[in-house]
PDB file of the backbone (N, CA, C, O) and the ligand in Angstrom, with CONECT records:
HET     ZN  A 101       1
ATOM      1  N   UNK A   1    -108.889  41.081 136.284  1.00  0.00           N
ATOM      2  CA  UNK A   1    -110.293  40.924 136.655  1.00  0.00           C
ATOM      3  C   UNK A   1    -110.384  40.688 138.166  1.00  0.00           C
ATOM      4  O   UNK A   1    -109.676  39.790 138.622  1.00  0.00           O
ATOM      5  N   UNK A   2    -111.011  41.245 138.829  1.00  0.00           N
ATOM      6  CA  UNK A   2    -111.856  41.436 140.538  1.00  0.00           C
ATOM      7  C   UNK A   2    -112.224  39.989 140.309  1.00  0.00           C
ATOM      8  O   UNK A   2    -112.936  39.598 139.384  1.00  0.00           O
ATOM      9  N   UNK A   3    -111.547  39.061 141.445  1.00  0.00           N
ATOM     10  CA  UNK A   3    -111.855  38.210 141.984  1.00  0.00           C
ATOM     11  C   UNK A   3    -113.511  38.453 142.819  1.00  0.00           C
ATOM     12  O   UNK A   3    -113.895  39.471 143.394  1.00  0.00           O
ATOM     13  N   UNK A   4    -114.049  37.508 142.683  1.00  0.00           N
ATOM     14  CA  UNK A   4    -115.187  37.771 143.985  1.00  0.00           C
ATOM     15  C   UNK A   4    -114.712  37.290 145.249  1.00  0.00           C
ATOM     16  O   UNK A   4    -113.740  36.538 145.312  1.00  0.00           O
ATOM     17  N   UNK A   5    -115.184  37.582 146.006  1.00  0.00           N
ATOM     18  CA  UNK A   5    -115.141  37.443 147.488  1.00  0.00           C
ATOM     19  C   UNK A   5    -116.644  37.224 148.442  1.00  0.00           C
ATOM     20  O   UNK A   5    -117.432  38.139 148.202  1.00  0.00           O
ATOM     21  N   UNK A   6    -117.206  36.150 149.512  1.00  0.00           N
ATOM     22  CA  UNK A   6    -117.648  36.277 149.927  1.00  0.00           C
ATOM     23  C   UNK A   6    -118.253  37.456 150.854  1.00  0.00           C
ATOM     24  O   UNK A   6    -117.764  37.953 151.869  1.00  0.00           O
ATOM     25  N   UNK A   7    -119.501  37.756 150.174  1.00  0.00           N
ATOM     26  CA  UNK A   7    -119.892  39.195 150.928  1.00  0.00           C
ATOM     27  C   UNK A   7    -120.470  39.716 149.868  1.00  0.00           C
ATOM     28  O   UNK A   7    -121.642  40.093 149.865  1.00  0.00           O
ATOM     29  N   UNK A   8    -119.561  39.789 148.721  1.00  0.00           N
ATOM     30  CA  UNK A   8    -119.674  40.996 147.704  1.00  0.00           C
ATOM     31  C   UNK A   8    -121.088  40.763 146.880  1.00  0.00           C
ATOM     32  O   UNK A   8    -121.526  39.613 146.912  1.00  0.00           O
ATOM     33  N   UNK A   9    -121.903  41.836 146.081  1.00  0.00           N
ATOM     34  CA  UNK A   9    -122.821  42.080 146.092  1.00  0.00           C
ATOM     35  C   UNK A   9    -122.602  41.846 144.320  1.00  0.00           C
ATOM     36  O   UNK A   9    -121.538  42.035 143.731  1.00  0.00           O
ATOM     37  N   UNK A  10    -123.529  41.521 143.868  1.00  0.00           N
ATOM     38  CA  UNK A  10    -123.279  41.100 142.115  1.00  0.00           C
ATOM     39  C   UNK A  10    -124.548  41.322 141.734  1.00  0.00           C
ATOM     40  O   UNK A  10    -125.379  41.992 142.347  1.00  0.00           O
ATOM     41  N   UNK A  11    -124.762  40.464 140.206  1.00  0.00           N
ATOM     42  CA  UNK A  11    -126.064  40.614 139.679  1.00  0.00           C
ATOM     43  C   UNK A  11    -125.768  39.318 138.941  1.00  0.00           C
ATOM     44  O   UNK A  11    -124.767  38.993 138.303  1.00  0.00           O
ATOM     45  N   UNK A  12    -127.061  38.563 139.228  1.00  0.00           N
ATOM     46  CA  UNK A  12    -127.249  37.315 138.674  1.00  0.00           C
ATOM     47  C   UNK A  12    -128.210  37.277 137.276  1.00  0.00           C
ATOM     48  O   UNK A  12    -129.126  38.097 137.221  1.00  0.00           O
ATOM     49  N   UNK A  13    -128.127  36.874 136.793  1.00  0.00           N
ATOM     50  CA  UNK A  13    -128.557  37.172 134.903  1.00  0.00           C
ATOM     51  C   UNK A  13    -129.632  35.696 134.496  1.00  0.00           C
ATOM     52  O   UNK A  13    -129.171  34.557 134.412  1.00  0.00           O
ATOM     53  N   UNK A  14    -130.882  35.991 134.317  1.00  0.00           N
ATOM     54  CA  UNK A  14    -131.599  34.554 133.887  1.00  0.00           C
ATOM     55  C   UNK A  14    -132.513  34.971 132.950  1.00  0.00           C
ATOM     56  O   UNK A  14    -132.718  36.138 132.618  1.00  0.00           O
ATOM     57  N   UNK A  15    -133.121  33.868 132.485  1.00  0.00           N
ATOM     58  CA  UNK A  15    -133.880  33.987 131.286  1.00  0.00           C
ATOM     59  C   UNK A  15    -134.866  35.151 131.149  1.00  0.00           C
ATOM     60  O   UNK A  15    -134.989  35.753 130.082  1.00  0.00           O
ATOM     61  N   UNK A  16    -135.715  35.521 132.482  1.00  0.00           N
ATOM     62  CA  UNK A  16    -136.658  36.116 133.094  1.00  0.00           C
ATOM     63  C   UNK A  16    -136.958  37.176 133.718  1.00  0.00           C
ATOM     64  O   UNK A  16    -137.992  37.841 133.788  1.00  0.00           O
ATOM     65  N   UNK A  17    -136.234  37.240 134.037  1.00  0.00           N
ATOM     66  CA  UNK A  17    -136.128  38.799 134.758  1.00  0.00           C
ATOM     67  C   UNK A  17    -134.675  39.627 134.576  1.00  0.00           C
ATOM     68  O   UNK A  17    -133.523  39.194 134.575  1.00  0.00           O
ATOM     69  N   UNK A  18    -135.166  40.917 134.432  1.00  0.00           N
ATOM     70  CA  UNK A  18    -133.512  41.692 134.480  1.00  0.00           C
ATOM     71  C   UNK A  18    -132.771  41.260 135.640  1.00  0.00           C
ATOM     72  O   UNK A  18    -133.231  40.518 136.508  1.00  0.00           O
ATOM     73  N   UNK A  19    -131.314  41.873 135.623  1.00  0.00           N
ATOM     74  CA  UNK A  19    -130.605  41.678 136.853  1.00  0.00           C
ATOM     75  C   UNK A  19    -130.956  41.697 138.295  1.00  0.00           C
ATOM     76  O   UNK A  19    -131.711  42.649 138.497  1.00  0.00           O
ATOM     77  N   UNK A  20    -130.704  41.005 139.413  1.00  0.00           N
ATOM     78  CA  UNK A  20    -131.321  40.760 140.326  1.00  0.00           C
ATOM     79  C   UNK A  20    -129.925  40.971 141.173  1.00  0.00           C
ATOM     80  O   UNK A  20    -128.850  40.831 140.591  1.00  0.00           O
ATOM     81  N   UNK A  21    -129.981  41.304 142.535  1.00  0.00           N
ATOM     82  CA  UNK A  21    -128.686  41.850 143.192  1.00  0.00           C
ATOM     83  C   UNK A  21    -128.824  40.633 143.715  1.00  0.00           C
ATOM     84  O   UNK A  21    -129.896  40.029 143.743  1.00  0.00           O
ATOM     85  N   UNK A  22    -127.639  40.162 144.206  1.00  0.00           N
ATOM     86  CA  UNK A  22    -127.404  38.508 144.957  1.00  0.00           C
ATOM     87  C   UNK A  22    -125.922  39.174 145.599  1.00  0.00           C
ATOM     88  O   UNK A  22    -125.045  40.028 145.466  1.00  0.00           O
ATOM     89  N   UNK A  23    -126.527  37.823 146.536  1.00  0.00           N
ATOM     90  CA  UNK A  23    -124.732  38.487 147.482  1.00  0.00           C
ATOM     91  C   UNK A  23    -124.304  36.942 147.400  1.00  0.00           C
ATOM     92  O   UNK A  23    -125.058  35.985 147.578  1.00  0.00           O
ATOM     93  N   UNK A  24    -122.848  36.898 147.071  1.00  0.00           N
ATOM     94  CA  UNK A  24    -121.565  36.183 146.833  1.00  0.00           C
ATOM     95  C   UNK A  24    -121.878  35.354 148.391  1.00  0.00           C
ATOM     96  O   UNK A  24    -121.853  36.107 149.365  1.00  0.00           O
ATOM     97  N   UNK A  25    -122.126  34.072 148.633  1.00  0.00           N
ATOM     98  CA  UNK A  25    -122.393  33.423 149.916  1.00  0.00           C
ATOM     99  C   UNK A  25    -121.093  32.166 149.901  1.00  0.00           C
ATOM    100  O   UNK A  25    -120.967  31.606 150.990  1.00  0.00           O
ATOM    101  N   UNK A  26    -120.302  31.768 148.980  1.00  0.00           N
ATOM    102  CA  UNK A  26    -119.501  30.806 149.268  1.00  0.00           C
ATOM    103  C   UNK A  26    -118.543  31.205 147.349  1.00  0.00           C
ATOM    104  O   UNK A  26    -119.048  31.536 146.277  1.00  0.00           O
ATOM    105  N   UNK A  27    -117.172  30.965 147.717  1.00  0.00           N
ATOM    106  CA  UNK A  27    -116.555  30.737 146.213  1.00  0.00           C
ATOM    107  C   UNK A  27    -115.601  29.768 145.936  1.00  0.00           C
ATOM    108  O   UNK A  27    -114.575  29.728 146.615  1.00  0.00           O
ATOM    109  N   UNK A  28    -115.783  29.039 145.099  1.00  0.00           N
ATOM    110  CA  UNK A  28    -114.652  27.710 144.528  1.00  0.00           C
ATOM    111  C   UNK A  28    -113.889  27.995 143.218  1.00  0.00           C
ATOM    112  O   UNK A  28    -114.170  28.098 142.024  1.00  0.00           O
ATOM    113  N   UNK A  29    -112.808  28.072 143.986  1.00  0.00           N
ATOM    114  CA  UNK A  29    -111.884  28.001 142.923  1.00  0.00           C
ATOM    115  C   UNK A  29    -110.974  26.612 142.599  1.00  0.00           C
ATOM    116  O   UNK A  29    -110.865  25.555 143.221  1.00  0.00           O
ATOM    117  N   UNK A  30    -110.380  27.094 141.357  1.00  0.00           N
ATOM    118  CA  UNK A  30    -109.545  25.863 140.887  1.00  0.00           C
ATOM    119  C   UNK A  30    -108.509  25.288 141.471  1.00  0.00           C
ATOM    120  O   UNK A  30    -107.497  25.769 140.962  1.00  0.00           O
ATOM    121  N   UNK A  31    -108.122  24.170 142.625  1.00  0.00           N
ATOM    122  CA  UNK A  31    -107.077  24.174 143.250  1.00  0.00           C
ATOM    123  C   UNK A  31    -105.725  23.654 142.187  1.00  0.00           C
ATOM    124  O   UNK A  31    -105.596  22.935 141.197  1.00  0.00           O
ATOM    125  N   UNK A  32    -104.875  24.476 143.043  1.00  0.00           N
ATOM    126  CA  UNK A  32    -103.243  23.772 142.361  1.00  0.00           C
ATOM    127  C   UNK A  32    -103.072  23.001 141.924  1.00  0.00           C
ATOM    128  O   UNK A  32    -102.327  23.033 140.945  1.00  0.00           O
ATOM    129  N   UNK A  33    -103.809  21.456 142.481  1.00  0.00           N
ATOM    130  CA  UNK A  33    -103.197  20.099 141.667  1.00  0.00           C
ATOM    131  C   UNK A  33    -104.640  20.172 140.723  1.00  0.00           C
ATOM    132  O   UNK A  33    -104.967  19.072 140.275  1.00  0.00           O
ATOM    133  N   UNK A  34    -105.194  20.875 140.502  1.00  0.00           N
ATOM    134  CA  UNK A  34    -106.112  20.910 139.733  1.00  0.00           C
ATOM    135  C   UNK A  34    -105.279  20.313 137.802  1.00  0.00           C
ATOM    136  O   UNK A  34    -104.112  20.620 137.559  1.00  0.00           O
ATOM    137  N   UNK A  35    -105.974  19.664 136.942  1.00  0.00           N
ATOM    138  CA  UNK A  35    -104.972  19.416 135.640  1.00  0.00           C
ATOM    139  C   UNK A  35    -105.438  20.431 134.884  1.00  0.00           C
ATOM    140  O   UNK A  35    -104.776  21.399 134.508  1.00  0.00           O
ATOM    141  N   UNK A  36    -106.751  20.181 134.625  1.00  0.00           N
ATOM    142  CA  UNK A  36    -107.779  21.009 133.331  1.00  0.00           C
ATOM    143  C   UNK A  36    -108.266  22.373 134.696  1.00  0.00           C
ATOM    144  O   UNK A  36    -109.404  22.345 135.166  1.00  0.00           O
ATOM    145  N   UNK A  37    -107.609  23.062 134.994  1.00  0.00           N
ATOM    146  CA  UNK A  37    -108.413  24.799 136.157  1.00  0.00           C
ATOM    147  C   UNK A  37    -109.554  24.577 135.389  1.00  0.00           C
ATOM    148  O   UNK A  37    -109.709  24.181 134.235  1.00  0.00           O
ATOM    149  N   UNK A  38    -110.657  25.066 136.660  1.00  0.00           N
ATOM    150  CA  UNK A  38    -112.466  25.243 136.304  1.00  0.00           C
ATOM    151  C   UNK A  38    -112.136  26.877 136.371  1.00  0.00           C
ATOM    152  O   UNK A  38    -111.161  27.387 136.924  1.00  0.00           O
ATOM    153  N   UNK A  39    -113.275  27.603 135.615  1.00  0.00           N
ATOM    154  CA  UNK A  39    -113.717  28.857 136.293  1.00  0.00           C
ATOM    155  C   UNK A  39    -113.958  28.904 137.254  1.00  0.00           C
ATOM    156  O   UNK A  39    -114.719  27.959 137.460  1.00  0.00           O
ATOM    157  N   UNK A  40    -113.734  29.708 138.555  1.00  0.00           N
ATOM    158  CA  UNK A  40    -114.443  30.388 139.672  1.00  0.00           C
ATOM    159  C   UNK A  40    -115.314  30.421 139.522  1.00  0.00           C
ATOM    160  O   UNK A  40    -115.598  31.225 138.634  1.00  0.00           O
ATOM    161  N   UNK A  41    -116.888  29.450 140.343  1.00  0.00           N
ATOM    162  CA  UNK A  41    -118.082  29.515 140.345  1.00  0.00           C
ATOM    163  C   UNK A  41    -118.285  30.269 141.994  1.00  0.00           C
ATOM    164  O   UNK A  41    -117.376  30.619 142.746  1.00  0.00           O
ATOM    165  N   UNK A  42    -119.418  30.345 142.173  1.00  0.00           N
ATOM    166  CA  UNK A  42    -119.570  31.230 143.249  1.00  0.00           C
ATOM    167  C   UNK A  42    -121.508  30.243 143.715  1.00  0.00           C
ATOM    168  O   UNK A  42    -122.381  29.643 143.089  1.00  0.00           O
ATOM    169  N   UNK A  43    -121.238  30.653 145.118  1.00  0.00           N
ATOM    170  CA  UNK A  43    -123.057  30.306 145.047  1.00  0.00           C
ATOM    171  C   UNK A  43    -123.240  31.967 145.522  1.00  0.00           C
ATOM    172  O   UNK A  43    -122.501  32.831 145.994  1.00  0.00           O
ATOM    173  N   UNK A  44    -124.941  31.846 145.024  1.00  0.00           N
ATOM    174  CA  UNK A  44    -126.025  33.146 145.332  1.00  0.00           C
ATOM    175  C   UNK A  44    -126.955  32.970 146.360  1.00  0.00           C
ATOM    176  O   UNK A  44    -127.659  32.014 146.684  1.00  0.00           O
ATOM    177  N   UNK A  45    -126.786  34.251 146.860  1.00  0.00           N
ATOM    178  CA  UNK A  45    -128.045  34.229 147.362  1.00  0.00           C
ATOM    179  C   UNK A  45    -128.908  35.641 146.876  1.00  0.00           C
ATOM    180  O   UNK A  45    -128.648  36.820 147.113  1.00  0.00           O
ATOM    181  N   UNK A  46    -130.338  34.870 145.896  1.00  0.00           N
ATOM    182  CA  UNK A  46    -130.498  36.317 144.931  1.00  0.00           C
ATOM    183  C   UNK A  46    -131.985  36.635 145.621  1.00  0.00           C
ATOM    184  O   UNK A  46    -132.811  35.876 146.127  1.00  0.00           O
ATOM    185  N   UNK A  47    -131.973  38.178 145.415  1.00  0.00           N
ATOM    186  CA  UNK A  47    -132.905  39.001 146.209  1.00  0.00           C
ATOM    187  C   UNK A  47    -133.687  39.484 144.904  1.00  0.00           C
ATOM    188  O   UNK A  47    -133.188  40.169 144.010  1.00  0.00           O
ATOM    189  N   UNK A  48    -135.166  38.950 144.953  1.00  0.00           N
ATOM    190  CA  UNK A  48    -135.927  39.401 144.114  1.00  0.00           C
ATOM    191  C   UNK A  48    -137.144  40.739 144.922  1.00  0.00           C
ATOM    192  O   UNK A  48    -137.204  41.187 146.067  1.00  0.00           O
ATOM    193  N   UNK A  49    -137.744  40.941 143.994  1.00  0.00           N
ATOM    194  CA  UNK A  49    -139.046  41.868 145.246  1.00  0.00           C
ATOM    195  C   UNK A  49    -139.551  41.402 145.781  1.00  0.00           C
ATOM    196  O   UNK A  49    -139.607  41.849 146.926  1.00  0.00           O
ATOM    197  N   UNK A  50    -140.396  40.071 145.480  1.00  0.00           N
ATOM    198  CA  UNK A  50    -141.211  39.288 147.001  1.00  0.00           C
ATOM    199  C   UNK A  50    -140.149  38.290 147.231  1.00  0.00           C
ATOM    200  O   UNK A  50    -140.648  37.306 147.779  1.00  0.00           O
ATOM    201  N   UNK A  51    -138.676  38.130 146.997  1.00  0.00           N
ATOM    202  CA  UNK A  51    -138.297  36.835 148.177  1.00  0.00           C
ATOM    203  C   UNK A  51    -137.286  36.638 147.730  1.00  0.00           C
ATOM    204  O   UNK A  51    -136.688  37.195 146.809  1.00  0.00           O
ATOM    205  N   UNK A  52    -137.055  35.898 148.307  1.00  0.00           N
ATOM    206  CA  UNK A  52    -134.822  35.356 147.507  1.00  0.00           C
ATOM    207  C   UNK A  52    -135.068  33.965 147.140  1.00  0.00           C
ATOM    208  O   UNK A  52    -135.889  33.200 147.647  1.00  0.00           O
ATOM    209  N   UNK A  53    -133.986  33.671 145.891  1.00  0.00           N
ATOM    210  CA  UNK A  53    -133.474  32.374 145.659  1.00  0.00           C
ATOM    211  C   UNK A  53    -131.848  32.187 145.719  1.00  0.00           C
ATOM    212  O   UNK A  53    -130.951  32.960 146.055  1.00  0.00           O
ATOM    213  N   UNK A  54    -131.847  31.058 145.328  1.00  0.00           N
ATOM    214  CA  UNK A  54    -130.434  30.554 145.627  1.00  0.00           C
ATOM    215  C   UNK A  54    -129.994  29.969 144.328  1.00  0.00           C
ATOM    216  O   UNK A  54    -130.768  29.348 143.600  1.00  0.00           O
ATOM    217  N   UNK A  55    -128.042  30.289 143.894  1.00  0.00           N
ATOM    218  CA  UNK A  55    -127.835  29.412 142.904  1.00  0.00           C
ATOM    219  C   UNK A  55    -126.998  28.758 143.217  1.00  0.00           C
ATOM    220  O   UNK A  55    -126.532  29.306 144.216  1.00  0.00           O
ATOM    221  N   UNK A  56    -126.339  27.699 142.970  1.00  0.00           N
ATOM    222  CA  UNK A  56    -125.044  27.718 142.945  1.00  0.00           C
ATOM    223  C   UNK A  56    -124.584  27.242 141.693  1.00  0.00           C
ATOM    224  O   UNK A  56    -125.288  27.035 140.704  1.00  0.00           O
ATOM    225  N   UNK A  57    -122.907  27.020 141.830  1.00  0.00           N
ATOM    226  CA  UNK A  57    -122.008  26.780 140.448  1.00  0.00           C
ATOM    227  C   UNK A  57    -122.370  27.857 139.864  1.00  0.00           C
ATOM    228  O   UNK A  57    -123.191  27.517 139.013  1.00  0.00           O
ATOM    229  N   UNK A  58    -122.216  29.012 139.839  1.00  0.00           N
ATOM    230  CA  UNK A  58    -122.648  29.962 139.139  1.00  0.00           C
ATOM    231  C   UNK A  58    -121.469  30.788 138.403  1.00  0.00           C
ATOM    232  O   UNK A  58    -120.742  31.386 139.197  1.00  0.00           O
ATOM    233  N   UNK A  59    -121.160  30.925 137.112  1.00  0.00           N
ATOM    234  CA  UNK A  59    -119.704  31.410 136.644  1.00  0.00           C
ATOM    235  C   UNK A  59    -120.438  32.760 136.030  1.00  0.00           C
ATOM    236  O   UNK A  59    -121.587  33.086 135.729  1.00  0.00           O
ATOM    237  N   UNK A  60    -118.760  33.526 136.014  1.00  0.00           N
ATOM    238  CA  UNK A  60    -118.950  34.594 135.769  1.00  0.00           C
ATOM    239  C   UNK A  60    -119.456  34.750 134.088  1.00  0.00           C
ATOM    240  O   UNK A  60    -119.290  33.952 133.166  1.00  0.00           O
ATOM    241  N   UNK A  61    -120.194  36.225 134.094  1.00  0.00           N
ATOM    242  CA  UNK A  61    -120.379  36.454 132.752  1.00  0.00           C
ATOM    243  C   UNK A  61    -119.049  36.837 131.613  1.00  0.00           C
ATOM    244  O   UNK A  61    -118.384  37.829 131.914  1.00  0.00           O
ATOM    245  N   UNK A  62    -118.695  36.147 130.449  1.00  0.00           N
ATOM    246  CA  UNK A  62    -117.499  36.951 129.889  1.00  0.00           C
ATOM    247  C   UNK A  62    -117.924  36.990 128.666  1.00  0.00           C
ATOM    248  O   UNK A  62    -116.951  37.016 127.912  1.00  0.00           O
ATOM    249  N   UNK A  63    -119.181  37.011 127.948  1.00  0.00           N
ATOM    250  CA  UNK A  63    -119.469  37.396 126.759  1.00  0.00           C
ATOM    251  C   UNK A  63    -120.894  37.615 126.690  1.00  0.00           C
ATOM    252  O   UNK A  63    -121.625  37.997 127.604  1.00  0.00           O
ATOM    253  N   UNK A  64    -121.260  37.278 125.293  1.00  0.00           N
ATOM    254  CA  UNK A  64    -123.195  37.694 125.012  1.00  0.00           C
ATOM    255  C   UNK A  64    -123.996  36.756 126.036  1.00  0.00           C
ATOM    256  O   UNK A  64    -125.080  37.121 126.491  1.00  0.00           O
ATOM    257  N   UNK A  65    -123.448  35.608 126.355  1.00  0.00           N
ATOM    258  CA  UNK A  65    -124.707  34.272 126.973  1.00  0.00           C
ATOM    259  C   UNK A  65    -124.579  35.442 128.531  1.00  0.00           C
ATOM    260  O   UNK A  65    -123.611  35.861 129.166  1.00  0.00           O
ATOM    261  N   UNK A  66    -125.843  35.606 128.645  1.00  0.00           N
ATOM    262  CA  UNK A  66    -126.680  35.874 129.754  1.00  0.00           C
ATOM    263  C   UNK A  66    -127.494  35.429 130.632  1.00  0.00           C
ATOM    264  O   UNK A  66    -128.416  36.059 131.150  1.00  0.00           O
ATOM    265  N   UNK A  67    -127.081  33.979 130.893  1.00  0.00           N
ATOM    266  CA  UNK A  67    -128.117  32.905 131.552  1.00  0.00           C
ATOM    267  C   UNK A  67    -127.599  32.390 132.550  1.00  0.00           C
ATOM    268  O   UNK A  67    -126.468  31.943 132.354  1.00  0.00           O
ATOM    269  N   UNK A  68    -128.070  32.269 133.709  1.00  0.00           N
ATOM    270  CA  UNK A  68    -127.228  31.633 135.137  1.00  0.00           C
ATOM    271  C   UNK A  68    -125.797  32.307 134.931  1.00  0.00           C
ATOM    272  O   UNK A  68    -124.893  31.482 135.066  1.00  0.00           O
ATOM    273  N   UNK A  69    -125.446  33.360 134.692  1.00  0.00           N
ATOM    274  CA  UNK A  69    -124.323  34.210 135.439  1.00  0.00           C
ATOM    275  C   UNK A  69    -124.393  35.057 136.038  1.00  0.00           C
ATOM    276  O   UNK A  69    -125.448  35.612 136.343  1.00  0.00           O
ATOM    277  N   UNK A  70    -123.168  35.422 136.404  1.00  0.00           N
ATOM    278  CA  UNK A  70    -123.083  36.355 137.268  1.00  0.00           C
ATOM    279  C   UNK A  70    -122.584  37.761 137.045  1.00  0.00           C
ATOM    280  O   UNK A  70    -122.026  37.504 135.978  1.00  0.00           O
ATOM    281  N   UNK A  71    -122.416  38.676 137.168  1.00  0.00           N
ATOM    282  CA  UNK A  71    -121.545  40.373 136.503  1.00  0.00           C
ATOM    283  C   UNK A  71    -121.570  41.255 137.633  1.00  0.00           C
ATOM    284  O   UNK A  71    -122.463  41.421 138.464  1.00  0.00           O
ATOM    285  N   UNK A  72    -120.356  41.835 137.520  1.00  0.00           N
ATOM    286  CA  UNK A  72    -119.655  43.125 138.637  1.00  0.00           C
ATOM    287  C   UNK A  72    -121.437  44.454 137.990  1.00  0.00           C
ATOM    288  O   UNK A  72    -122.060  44.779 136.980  1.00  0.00           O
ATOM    289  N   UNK A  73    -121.396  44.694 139.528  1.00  0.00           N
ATOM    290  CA  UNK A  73    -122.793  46.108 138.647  1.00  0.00           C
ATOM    291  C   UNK A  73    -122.494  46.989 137.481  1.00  0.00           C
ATOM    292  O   UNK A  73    -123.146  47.402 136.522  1.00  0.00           O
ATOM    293  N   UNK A  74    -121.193  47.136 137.940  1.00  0.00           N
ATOM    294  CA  UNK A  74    -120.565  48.512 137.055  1.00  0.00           C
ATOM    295  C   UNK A  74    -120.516  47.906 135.437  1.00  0.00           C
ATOM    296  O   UNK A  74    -120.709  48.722 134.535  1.00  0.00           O
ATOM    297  N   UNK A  75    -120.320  46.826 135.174  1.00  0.00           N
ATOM    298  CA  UNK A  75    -120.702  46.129 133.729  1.00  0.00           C
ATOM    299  C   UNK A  75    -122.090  46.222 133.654  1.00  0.00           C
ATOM    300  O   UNK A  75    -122.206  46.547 132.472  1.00  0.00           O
ATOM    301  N   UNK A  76    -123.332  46.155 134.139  1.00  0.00           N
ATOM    302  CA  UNK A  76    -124.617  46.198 133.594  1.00  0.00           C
ATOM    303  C   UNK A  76    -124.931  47.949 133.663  1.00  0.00           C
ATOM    304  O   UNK A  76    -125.766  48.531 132.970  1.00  0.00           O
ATOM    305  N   UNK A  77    -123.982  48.611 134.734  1.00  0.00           N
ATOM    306  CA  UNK A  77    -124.267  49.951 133.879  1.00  0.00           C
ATOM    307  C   UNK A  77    -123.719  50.312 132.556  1.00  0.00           C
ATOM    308  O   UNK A  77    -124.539  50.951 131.896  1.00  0.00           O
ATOM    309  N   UNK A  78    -122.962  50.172 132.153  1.00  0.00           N
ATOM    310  CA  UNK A  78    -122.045  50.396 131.243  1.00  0.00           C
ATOM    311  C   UNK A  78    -122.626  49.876 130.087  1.00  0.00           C
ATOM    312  O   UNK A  78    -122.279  50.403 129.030  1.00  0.00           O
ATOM    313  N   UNK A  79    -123.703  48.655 130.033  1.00  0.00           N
ATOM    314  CA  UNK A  79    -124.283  47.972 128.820  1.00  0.00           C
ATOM    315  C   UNK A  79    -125.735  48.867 128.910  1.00  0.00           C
ATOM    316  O   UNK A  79    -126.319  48.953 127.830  1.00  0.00           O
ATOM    317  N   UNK A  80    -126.457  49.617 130.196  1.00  0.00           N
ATOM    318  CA  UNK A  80    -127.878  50.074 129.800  1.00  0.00           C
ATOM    319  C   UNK A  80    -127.881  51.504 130.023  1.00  0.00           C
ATOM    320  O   UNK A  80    -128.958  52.060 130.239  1.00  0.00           O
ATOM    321  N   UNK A  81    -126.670  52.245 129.994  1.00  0.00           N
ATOM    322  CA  UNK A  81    -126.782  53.155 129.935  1.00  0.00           C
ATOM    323  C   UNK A  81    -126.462  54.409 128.823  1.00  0.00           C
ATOM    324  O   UNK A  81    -126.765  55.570 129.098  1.00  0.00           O
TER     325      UNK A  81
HETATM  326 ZN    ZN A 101    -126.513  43.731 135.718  1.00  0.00          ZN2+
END
């Protein structure tokens, strides 16, 4: 699985609106002396039609829950097309 990287361009997933493009603005990962590793959360910065919001702690999507995550584009083509 594609690590994210600051820069990179995603789609943030909420109750309300379809996918929204957000760009990758900061990412935390699990450090080494970490005991229990977290998922890679990421913060957003998400671009709607009149304006942007912001998320953070935001983990990736890896199953049906579609709420405050995040997904590579090429997965939301692949599910609406
Ligand atoms: Zn999508």
């Amino acid at each position: 699985m594609t690590e994210p990287t600051v820069g990179a361009v995603v789609h943030y997933l909420t109750y309300r609106d379809p996918c929204r493009a957000a760009i990758v603005t900061s990412v935390t990962r699990s450090q080494p002396y970490d005991l229990e590793p977290e998922p890679t959360t990421v913060t957003l910065t998400v671009l709607h039609p009149g304006g942007m919001s912001f998320a953070a702690g935001v983990r990736q999507q890896d199953g049906p829950d579609c709420v405050d995550l995040w997904h590579w584009p090429s997965r939301c083509r692949d599910v609406t097309t």
